[in-house]
Jmol script that loads the backbone (N, CA, C; Angstrom):
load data "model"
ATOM      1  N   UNK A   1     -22.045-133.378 -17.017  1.00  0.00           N
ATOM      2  CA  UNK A   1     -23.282-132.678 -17.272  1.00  0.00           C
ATOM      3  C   UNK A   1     -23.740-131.999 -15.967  1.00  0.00           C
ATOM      4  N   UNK A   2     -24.046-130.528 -16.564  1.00  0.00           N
ATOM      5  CA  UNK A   2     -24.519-130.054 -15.163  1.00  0.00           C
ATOM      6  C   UNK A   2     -26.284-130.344 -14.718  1.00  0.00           C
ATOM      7  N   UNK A   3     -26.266-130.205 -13.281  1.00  0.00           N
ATOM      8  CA  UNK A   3     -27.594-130.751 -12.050  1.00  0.00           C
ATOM      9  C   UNK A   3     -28.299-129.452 -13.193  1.00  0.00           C
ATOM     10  N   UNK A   4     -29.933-129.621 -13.441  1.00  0.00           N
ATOM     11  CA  UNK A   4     -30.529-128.394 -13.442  1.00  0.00           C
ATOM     12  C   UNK A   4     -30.556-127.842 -12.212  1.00  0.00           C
ATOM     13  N   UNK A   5     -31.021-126.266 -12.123  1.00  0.00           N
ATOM     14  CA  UNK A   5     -31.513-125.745 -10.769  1.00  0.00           C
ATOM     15  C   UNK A   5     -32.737-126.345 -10.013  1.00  0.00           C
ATOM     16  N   UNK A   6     -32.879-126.116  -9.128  1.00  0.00           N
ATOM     17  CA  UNK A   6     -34.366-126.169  -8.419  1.00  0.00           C
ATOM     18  C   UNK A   6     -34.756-125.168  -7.833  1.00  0.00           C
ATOM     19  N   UNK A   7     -35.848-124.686  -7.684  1.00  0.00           N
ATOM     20  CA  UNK A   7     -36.216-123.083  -7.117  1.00  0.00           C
ATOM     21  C   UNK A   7     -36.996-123.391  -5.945  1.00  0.00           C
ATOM     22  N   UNK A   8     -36.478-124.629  -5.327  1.00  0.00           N
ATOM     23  CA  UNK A   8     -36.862-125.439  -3.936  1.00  0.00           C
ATOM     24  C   UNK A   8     -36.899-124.413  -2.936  1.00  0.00           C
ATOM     25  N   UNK A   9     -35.707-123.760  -2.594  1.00  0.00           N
ATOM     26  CA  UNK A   9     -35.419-122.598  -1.245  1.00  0.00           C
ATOM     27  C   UNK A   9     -36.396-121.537  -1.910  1.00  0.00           C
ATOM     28  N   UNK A  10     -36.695-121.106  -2.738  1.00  0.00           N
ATOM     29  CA  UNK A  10     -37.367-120.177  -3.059  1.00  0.00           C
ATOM     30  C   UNK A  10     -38.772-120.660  -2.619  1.00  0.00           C
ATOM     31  N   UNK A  11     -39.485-121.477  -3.103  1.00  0.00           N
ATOM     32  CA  UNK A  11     -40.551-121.611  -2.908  1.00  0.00           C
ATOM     33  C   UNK A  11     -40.825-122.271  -1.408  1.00  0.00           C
ATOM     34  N   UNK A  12     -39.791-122.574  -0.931  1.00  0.00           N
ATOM     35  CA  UNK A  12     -39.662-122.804   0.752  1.00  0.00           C
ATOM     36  C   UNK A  12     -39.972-121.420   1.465  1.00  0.00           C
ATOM     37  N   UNK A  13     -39.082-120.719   0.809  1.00  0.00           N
ATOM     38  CA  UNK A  13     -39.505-119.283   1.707  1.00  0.00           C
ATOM     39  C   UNK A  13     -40.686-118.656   1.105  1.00  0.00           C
ATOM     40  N   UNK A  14     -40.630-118.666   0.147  1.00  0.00           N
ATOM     41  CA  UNK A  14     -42.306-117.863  -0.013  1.00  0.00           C
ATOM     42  C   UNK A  14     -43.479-118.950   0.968  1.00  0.00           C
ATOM     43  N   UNK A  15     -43.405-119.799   0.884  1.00  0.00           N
ATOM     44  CA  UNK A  15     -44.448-120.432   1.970  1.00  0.00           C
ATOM     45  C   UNK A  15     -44.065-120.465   3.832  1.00  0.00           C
ATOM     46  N   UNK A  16     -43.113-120.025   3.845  1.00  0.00           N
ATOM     47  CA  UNK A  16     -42.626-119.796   5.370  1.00  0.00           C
ATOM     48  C   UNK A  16     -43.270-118.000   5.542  1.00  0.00           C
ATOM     49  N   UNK A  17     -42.832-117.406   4.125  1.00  0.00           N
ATOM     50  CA  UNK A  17     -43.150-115.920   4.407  1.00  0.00           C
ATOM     51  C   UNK A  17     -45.040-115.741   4.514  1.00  0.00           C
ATOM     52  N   UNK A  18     -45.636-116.780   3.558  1.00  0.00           N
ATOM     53  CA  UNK A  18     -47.194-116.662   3.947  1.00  0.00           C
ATOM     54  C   UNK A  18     -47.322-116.981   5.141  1.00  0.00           C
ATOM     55  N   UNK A  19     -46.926-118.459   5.848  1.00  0.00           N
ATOM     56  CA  UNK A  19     -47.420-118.744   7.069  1.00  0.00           C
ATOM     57  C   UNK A  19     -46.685-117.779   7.883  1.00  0.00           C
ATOM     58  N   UNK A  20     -45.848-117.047   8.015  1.00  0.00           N
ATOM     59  CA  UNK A  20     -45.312-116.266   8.938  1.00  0.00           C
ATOM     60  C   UNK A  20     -46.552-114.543   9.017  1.00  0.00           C
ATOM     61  N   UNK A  21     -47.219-114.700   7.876  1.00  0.00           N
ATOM     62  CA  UNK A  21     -48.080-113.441   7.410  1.00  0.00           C
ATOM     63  C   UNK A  21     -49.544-113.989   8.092  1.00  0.00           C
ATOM     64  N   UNK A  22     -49.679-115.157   7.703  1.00  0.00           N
ATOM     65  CA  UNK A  22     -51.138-115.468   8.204  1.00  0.00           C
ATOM     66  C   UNK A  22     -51.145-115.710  10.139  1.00  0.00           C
ATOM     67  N   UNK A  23     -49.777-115.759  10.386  1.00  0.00           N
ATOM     68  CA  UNK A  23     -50.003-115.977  12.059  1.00  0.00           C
ATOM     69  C   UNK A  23     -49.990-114.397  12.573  1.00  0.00           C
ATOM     70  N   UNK A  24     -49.653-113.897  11.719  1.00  0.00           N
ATOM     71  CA  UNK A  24     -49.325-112.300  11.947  1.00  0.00           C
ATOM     72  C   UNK A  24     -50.890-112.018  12.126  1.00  0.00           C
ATOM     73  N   UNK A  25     -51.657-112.298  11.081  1.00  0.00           N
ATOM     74  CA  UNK A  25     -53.202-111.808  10.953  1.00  0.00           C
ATOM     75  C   UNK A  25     -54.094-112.350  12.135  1.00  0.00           C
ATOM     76  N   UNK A  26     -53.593-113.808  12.145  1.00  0.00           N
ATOM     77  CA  UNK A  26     -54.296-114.721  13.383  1.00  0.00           C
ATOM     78  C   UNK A  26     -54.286-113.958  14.443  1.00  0.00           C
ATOM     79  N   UNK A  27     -52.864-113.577  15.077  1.00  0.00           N
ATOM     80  CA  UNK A  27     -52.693-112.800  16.524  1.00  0.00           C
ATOM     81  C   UNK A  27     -53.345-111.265  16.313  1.00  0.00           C
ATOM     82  N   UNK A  28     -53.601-110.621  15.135  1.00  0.00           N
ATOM     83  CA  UNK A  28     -53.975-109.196  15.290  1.00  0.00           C
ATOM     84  C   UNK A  28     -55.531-109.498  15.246  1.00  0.00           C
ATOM     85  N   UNK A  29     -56.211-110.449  14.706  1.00  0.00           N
ATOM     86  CA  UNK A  29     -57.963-111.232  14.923  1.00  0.00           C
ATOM     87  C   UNK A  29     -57.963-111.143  16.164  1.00  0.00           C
ATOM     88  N   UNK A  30     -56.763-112.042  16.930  1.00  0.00           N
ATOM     89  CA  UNK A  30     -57.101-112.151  18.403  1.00  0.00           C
ATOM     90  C   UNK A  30     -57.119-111.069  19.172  1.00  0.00           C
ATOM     91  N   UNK A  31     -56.254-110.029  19.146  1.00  0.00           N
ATOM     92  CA  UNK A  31     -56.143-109.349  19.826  1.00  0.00           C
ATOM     93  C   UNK A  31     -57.270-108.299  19.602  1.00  0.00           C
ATOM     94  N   UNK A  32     -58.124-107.734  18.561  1.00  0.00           N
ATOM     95  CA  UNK A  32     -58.765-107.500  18.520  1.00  0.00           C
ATOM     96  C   UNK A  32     -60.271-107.896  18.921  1.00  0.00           C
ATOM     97  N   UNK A  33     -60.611-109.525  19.043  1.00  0.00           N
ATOM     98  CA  UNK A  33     -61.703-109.849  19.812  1.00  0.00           C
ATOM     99  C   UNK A  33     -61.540-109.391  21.780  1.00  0.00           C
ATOM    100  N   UNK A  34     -60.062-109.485  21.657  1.00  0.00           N
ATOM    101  CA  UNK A  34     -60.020-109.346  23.571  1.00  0.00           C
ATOM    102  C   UNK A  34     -60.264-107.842  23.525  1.00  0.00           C
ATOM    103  N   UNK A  35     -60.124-107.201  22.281  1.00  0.00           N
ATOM    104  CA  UNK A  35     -60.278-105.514  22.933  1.00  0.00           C
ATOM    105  C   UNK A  35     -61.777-104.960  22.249  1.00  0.00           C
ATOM    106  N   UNK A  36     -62.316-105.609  21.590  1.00  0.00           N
ATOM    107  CA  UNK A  36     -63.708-105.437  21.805  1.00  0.00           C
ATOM    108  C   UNK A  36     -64.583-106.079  22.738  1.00  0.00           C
ATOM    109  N   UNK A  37     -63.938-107.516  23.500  1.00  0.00           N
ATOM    110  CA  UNK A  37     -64.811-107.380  24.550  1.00  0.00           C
ATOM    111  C   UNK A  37     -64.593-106.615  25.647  1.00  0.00           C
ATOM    112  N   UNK A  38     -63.537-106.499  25.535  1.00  0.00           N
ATOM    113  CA  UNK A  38     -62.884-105.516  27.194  1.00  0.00           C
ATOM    114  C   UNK A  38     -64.212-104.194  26.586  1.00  0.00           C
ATOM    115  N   UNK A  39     -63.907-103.795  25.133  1.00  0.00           N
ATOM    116  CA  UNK A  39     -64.734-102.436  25.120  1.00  0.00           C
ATOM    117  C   UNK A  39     -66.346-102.716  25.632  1.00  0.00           C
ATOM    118  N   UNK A  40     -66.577-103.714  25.187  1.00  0.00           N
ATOM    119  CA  UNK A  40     -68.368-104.073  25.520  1.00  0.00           C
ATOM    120  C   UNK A  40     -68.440-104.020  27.000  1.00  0.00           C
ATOM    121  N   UNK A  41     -67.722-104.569  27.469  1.00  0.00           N
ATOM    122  CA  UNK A  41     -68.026-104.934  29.350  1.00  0.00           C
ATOM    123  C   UNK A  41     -67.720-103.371  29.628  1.00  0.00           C
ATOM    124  N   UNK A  42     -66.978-102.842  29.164  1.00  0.00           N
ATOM    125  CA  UNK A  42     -66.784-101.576  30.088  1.00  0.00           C
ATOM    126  C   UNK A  42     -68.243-100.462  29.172  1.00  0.00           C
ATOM    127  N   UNK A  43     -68.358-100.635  27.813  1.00  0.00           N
ATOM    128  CA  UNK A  43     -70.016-100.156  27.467  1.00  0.00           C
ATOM    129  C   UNK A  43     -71.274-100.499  28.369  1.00  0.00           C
ATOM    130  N   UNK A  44     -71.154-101.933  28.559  1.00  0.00           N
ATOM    131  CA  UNK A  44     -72.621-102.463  29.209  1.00  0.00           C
ATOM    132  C   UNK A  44     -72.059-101.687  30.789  1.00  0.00           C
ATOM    133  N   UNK A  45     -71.112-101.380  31.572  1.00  0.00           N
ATOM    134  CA  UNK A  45     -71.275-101.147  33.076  1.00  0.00           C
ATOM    135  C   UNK A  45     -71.372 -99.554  32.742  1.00  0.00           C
ATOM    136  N   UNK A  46     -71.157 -98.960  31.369  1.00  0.00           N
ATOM    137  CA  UNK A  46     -71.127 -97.438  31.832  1.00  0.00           C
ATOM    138  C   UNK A  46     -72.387 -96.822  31.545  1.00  0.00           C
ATOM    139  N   UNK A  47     -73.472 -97.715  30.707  1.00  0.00           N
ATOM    140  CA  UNK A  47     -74.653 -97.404  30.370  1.00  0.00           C
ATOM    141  C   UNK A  47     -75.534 -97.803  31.252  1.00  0.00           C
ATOM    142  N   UNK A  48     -75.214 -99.143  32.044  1.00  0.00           N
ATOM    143  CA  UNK A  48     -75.993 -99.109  33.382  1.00  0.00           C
ATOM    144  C   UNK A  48     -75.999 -97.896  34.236  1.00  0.00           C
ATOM    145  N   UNK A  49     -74.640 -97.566  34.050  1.00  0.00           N
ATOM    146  CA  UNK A  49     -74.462 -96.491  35.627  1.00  0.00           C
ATOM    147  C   UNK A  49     -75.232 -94.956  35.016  1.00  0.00           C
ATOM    148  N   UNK A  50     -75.367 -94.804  33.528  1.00  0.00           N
ATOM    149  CA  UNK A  50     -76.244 -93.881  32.998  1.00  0.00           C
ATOM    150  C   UNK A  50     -77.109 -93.415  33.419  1.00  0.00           C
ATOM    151  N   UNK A  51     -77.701 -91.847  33.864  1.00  0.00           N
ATOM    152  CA  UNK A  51     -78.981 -91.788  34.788  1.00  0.00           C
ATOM    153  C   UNK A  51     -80.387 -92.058  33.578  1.00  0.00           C
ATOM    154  N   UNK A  52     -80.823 -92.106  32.723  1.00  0.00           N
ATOM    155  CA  UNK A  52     -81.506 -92.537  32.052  1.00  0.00           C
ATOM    156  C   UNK A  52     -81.899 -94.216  32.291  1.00  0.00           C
ATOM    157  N   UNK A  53     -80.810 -95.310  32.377  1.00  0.00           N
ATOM    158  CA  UNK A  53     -80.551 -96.517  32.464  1.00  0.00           C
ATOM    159  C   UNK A  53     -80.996 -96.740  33.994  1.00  0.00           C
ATOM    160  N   UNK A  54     -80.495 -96.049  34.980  1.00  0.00           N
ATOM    161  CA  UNK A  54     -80.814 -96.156  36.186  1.00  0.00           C
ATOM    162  C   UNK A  54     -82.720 -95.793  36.423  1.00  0.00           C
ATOM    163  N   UNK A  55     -83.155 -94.644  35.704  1.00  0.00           N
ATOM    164  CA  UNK A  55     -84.500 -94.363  35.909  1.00  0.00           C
ATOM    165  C   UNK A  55     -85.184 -95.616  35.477  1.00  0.00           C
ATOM    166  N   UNK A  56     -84.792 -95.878  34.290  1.00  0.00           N
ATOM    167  CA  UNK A  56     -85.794 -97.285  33.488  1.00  0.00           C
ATOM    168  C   UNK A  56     -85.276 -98.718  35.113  1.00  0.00           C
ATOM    169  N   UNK A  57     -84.436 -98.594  34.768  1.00  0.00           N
ATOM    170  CA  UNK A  57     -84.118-100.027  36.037  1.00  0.00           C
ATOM    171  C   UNK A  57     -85.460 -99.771  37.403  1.00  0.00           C
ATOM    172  N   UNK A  58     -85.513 -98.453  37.835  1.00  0.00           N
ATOM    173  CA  UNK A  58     -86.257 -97.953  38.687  1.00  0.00           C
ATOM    174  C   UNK A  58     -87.588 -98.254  38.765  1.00  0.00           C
ATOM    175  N   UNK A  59     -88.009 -97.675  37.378  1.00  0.00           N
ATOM    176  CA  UNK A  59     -89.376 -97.505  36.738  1.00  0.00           C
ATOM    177  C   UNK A  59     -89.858 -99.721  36.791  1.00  0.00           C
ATOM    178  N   UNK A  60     -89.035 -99.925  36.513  1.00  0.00           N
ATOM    179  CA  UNK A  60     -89.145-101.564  35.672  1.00  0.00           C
ATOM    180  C   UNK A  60     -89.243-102.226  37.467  1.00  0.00           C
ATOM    181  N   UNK A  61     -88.820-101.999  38.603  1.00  0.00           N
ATOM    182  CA  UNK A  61     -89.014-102.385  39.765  1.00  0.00           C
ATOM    183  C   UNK A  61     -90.195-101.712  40.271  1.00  0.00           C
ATOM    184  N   UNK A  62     -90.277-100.679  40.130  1.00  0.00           N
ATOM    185  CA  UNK A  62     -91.743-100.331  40.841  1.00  0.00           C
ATOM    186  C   UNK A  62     -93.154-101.113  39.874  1.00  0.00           C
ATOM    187  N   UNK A  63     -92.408-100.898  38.238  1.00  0.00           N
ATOM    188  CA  UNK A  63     -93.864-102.024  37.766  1.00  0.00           C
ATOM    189  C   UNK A  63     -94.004-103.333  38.823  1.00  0.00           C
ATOM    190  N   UNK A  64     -92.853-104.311  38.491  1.00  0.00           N
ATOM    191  CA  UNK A  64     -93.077-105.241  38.982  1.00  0.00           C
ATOM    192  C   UNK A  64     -93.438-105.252  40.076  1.00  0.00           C
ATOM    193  N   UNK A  65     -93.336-104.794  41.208  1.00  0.00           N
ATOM    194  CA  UNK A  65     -93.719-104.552  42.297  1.00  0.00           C
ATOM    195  C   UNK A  65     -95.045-104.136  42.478  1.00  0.00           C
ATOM    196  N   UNK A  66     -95.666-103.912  41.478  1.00  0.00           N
ATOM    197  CA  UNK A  66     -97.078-103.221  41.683  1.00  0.00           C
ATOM    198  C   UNK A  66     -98.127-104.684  40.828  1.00  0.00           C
ATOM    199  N   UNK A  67     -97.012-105.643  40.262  1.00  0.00           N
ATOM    200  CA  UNK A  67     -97.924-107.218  39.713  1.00  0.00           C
ATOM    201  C   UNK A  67     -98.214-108.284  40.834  1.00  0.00           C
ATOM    202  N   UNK A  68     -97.399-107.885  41.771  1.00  0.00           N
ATOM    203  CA  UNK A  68     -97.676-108.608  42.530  1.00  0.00           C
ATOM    204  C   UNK A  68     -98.603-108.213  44.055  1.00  0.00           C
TER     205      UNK A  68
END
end "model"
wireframe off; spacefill off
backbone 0.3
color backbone group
């Protein structure tokens, strides 16, 4: 009498092919948080150096300077 089949390797690889898909997604999450902060730090230093940003910084020291 013949073994039935088992569709064991099959369903081995479809769950190797998800976890191989979800680490795929994991590392492109990550890599995307490091390149929106790289983008923020280089936003927050280029809007400081802004002459608008620089007048208010200005303006905001001579207030204080005038509370005391």
């Amino acid at each position: 009498m013949a073994k039935p089949r088992t569709f064991a390797p099959a369903f081995q690889e479809r769950d190797s092919l998800t976890i191989d898909i979800l680490l795929k997604f994991k590392a492109s999450e990550n890599k995307n948080k490091k390149t929106s902060k790289k983008f923020g730090s280089y936003l927050k230093k280029s809007l400081s150096l802004h002459p608008l940003s620089l007048r208010k910084q200005r303006d905001r020291s001579h207030v204080s300077s005038l509370k005391y």
